[in-house]
C-alpha positions as CSV (number, residue, x, y, z in Angstrom):
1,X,59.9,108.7,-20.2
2,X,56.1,108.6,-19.2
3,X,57.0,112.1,-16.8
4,X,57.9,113.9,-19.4
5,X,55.6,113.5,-21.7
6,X,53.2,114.3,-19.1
7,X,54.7,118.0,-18.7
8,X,56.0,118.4,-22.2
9,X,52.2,118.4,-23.5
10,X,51.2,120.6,-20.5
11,X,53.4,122.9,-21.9
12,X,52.6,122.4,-25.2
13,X,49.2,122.9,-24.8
14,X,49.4,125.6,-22.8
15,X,51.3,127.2,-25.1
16,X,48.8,126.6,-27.9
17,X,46.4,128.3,-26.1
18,X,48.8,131.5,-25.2
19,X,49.9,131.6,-29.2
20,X,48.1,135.3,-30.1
21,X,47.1,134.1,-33.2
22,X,45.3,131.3,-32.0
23,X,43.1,133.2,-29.6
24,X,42.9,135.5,-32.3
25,X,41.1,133.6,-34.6
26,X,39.0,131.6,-32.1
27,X,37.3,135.4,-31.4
28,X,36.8,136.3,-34.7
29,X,35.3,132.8,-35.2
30,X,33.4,133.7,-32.2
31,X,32.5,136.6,-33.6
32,X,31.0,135.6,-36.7
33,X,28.7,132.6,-35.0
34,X,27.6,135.3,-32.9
35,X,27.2,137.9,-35.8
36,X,25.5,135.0,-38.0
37,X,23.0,134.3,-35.3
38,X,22.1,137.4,-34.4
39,X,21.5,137.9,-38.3
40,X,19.6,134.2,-38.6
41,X,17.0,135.9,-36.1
42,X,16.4,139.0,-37.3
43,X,15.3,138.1,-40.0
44,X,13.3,134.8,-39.0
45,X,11.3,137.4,-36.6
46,X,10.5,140.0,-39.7
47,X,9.7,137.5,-42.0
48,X,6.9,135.9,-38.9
49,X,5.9,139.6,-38.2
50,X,5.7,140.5,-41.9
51,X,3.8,137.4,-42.4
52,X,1.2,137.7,-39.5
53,X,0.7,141.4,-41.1
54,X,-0.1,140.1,-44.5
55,X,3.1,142.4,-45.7
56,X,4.6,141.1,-49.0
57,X,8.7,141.5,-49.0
58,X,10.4,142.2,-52.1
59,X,11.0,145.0,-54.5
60,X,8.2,144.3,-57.0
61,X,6.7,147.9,-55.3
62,X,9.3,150.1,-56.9
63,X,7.3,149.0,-60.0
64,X,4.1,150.2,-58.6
65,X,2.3,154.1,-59.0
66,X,3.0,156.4,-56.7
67,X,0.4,158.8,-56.5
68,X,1.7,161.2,-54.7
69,X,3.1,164.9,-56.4
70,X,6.7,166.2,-55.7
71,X,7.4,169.7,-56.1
72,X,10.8,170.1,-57.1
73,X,12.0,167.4,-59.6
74,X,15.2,167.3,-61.8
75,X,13.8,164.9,-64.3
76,X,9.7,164.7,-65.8
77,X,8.0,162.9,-62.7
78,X,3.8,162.9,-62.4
79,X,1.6,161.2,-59.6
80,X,1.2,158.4,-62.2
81,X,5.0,157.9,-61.8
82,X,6.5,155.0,-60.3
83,X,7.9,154.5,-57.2
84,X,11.6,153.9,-58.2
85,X,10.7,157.1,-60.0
86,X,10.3,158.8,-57.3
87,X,13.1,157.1,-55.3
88,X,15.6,158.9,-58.2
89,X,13.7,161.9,-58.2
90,X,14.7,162.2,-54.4
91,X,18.2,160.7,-54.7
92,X,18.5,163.3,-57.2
93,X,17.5,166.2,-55.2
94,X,19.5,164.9,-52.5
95,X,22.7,165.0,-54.7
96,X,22.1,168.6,-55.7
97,X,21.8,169.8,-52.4
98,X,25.2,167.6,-51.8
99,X,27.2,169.2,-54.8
100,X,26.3,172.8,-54.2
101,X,26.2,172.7,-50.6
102,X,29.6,171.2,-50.7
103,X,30.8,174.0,-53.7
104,X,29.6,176.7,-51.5
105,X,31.5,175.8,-48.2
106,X,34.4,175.1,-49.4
107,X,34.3,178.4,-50.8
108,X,32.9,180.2,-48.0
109,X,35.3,178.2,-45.2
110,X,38.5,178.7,-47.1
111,X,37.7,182.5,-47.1
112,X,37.0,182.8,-43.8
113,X,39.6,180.3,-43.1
114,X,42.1,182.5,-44.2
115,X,40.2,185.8,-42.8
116,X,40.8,184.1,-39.5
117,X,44.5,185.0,-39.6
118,X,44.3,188.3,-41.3
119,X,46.4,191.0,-39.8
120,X,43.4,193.4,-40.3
121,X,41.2,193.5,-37.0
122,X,37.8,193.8,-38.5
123,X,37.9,190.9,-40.7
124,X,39.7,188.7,-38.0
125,X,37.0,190.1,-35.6
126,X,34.1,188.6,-38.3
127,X,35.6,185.8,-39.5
128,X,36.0,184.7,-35.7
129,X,32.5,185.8,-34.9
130,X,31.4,184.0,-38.1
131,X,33.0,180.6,-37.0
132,X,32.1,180.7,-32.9
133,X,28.9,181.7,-33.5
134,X,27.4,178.9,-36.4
135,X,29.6,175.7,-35.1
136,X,28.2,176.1,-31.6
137,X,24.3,176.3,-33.6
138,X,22.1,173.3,-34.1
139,X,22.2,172.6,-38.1
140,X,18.2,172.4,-37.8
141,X,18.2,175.5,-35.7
142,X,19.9,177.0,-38.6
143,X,18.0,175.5,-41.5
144,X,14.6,176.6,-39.8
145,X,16.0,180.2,-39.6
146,X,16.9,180.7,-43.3
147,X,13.2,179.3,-43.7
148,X,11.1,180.8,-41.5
149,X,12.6,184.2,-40.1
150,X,14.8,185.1,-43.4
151,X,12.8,183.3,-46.9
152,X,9.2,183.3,-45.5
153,X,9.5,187.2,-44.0
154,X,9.9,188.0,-47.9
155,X,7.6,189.8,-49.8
156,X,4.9,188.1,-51.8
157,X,5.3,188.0,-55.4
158,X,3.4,191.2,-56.6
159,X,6.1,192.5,-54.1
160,X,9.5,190.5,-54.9
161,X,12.5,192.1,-54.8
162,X,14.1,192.0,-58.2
163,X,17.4,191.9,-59.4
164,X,18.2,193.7,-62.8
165,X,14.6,193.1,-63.8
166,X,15.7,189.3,-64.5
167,X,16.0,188.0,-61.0
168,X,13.1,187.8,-58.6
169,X,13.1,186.6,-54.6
170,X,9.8,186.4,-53.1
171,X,8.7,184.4,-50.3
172,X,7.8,181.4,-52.8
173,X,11.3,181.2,-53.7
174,X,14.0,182.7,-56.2
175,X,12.6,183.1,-60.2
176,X,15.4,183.0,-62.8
177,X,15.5,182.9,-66.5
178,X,15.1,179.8,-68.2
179,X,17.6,179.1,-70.6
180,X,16.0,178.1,-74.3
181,X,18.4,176.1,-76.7
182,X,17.1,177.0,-80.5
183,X,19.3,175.5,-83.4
184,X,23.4,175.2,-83.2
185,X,23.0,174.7,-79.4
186,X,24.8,172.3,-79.4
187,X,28.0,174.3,-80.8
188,X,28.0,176.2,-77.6
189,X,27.6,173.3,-75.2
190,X,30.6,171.7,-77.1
191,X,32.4,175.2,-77.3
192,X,32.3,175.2,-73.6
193,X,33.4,171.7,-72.5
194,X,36.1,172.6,-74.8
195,X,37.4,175.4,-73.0
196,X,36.8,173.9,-69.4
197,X,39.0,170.9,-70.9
198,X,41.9,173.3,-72.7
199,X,42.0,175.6,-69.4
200,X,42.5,172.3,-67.4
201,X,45.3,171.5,-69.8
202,X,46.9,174.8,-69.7
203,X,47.0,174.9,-66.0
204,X,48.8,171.6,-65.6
205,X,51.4,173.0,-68.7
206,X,51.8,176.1,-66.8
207,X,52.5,174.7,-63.5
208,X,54.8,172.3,-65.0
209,X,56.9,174.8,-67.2
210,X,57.2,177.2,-63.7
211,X,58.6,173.9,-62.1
212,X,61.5,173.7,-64.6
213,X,61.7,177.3,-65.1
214,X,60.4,179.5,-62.4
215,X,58.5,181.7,-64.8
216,X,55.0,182.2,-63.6
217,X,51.8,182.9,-66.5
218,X,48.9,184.6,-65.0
219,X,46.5,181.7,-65.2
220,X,44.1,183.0,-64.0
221,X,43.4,185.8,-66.7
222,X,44.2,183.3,-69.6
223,X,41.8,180.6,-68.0
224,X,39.6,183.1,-68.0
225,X,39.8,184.5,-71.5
226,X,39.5,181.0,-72.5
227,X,36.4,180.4,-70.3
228,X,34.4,183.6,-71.8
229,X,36.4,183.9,-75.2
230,X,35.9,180.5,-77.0
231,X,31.7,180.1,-76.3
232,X,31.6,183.4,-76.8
233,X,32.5,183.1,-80.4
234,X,31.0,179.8,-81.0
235,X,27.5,182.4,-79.8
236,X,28.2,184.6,-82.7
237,X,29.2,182.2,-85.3
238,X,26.0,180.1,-84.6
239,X,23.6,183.3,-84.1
240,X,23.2,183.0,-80.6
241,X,21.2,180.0,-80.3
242,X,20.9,180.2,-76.7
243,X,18.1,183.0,-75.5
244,X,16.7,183.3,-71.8
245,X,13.3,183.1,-71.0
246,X,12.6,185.9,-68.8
247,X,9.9,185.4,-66.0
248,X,6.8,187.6,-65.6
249,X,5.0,188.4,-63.1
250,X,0.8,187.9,-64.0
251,X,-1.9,187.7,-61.5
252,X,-0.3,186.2,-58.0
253,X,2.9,184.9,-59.3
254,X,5.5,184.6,-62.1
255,X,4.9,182.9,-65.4
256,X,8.7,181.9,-67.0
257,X,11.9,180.8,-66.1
258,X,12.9,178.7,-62.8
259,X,11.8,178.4,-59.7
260,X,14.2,177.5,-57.1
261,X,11.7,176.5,-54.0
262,X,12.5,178.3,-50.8
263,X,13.1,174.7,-48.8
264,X,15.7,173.9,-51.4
265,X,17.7,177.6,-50.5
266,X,17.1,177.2,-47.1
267,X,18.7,174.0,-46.9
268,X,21.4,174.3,-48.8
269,X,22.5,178.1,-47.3
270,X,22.2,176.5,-44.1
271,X,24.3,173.6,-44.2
272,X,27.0,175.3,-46.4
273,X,27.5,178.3,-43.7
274,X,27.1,175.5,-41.1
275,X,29.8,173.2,-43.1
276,X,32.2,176.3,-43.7
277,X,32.7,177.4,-40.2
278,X,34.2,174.2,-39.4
279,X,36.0,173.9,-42.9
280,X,37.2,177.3,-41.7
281,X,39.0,176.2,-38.6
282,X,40.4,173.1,-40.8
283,X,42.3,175.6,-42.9
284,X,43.2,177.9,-40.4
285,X,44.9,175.2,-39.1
286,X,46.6,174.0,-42.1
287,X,48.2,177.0,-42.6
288,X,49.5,177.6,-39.4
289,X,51.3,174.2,-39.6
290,X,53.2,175.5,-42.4
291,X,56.6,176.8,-41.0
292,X,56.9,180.6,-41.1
293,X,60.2,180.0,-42.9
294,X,58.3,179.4,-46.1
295,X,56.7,182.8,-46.0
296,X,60.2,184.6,-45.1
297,X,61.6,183.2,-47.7
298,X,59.2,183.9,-50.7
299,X,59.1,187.5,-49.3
300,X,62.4,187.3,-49.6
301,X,62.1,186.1,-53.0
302,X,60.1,189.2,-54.3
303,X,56.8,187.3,-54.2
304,X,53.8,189.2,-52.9
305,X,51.7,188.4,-50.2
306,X,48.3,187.3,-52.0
307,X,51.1,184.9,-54.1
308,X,52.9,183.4,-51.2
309,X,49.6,182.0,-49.7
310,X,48.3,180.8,-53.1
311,X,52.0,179.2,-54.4
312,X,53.6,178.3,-51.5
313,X,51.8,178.2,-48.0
314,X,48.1,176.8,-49.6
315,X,50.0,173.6,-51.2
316,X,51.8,172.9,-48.4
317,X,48.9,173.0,-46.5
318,X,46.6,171.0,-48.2
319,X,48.2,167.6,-46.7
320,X,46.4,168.9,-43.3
321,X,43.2,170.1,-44.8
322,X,42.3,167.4,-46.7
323,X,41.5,164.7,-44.1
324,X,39.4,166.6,-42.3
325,X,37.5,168.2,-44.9
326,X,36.4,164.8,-46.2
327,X,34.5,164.4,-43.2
328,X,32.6,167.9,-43.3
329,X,31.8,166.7,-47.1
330,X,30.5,163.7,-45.2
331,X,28.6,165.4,-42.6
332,X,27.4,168.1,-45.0
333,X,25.7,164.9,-47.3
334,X,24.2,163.0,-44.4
335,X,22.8,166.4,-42.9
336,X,21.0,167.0,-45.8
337,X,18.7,165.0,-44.6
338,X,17.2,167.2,-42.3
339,X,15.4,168.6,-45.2
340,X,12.3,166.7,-43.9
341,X,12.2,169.6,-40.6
342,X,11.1,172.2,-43.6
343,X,9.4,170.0,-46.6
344,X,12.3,169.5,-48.9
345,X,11.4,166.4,-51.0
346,X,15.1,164.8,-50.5
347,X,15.7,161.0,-50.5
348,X,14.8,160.5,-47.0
349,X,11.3,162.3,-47.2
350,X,9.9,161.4,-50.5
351,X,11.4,157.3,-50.0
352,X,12.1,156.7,-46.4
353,X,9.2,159.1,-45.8
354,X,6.3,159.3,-48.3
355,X,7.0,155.7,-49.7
356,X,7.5,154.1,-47.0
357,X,4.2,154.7,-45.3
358,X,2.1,154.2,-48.1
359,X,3.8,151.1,-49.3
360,X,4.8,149.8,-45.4
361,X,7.9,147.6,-47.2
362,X,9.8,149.4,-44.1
363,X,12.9,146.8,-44.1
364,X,13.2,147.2,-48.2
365,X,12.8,150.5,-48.2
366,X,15.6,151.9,-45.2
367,X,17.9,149.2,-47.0
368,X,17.8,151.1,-49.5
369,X,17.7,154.3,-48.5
370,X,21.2,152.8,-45.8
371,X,22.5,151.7,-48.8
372,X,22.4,154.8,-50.9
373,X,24.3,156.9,-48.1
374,X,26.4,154.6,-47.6
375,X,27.6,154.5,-51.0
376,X,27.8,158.2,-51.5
377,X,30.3,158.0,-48.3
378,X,32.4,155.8,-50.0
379,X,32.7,157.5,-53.1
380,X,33.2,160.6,-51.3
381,X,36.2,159.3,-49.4
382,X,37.6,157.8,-52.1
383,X,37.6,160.6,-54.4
384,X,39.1,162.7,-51.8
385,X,41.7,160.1,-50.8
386,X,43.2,160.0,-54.1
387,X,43.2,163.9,-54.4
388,X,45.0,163.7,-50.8
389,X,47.6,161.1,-52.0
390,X,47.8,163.0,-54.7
391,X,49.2,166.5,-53.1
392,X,50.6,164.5,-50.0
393,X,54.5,165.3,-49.7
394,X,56.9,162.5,-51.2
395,X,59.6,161.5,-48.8
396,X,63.0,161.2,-50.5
């Protein structure tokens, strides 16, 4: 009886040890003393260096002044201002460079995207040229181009090349008229979220009522009369309340409207064209994983060419394009901030930059800063995830 036990726990033990799940928690647990550790000393050794430095930790600074100047701010900021006013006066300009940079390439790569397989030579030969050429660049190579040779080559103000007589781009930048909003404003701002919402609701009726039916309504031209049409009339019911400041040019530069500061076009030109060329190749190759059986047969159905890619083959291929172009939104946010190579005032220069060496709360202040690009990533992919499991195919 005593021999068997002897080899029965042998075995049982040994098997213990062999069980996959076993050894897989003892890692993890592993893991996480090691993790913890590593963690426990880090910070010991900042808090002793911090200390020996005389460096107060915490985030009482965001409270104190700045005193520094910013030149392109979306909301009132002075030197007098705050740090955490000037942390969301970059995180702001950050986020604007984000959201049209991201507009524009999308734009721009689903154009040439589709250019790509064009059956007419030159604008396959351009739209290839276009994609070989800026993916293989350096982002920074590119942004320093659109700065130095293309935006700073450009006349001086007295000199500006205008546009209509409203528009002006000079080498300080692009002047355009400031809108002024005078009594029954507020109709019109209304009067257009009103016709962004019913053109939203009339696309989804439309698409559903061709799904039962198979009758197709030229959205585009009703969206559009919808778009113009309603503010439009709200503009002449109230008495045009909205006027435009026009800028003027006296002495060395403009007095009036907006100035859009040369880093900020620069930047965001460069990473879109950047962004697109790969954005390109992502629905290039969407498409082409659409069977050529869905284009025979809505030919064969009497639909044209410019409405088989837009009803049938783009939908289809928006399951491939979708994953990959989440990443290039990605890329295109974090990439922004390369804005410090020309003087941009994004997050990263005016906090991780500015801030941070005037205040020296170094650990607070790239937590932060981690912290904020982090969270934009997340809400990026998760906004896109949805919209992908939302035009994702449906198994039957």
């Amino acid at each position: 009886m005593t021999d068997l036990a002897g080899p029965v726990g042998g075995r049982a033990k040994s098997s213990f040890i062999n069980d996959p799940k076993v050894r897989s928690i003892g890692l993890q647990l592993i893991a996480l003393v090691v993790v913890v550790f590593l963690g426990w000393s880090f910070t010991e050794n900042a808090r002793d260096n911090l200390a020996a430095q005389k460096i107060a930790t915490g985030f009482g600074f965001l409270d104190n002044t700045a005193g520094f100047g910013i030149n392109q701010t979306l909301i009132p900021y002075s030197e007098t201002s705050t740090y955490g006013r000037a942390f969301v006066v970059g995180l702001l300009n950050t986020l604007l460079v984000a959201v049209v940079g991201i507009i524009l390439a999308t734009i721009i790569g689903f154009l040439v995207g589709i250019g790509r397989l064009s059956k007419n030579f030159v604008v396959r030969t351009i739209s290839t040229v276009y994609v070989e050429v800026l993916r293989n660049l350096p982002p920074l190579f590119q942004i320093l181009f659109w700065y130095l040779a293309v935006l700073s080559a450009m006349p001086g103000p007295r000199n500006s090349i205008s546009l209509f007589g409203e528009v002006f781009i000079s080498n300080r930048g692009i002047i355009i008229p400031r809108p002024l909003f005078g009594d029954g404003a507020g109709i019109v701002v209304w009067a257009i979220g009103l016709a962004i919402f019913l053109a939203i609701l009339f696309r989804h009726w439309a698409a559903s009522r061709q799904e039962e039916t198979g009758r197709y309504l030229p959205v585009l031209r009703i969206n559009l009369g919808l778009l113009i049409g309603l503010p439009l009339l709200a503009m002449i019911v109230t008495g045009f309340p909205i006027t435009f400041e026009v800028p003027e040019l006296k002495g060395f530069n403009f007095v009036g409207g907006i100035q859009v500061i040369p880093e900020f076009v620069a930047l965001t030109v460069a990473l879109a064209t950047y962004t697109a060329a790969f954005i390109a190749e992502n629905v290039r190759s969407g498409i082409q994983s659409v069977s050529h059986g869905q284009t025979e047969a809505a030919h064969s159905l009497g639909l044209r060419h410019a409405q088989t890619l837009r009803l049938v083959i783009i939908p289809q291929a928006m399951r491939v394009i979708i994953p990959p172009l989440t990443s290039q939104y990605l890329n295109l946010t974090k990439n922004s901030s390369l804005a410090v190579g020309i003087g941009y005032p994004d997050l990263v220069a005016v906090f991780a930059g500015t801030a941070l060496n005037q205040t020296g709360q170094a650990i607070e202040i790239i937590a932060i800063t981690m912290g904020v690009y982090l969270l934009l990533s997340i809400i990026t992919a998760t906004v896109m995830n949805a919209y992908n499991k939302r035009v994702a195919l449906v198994e039957r």
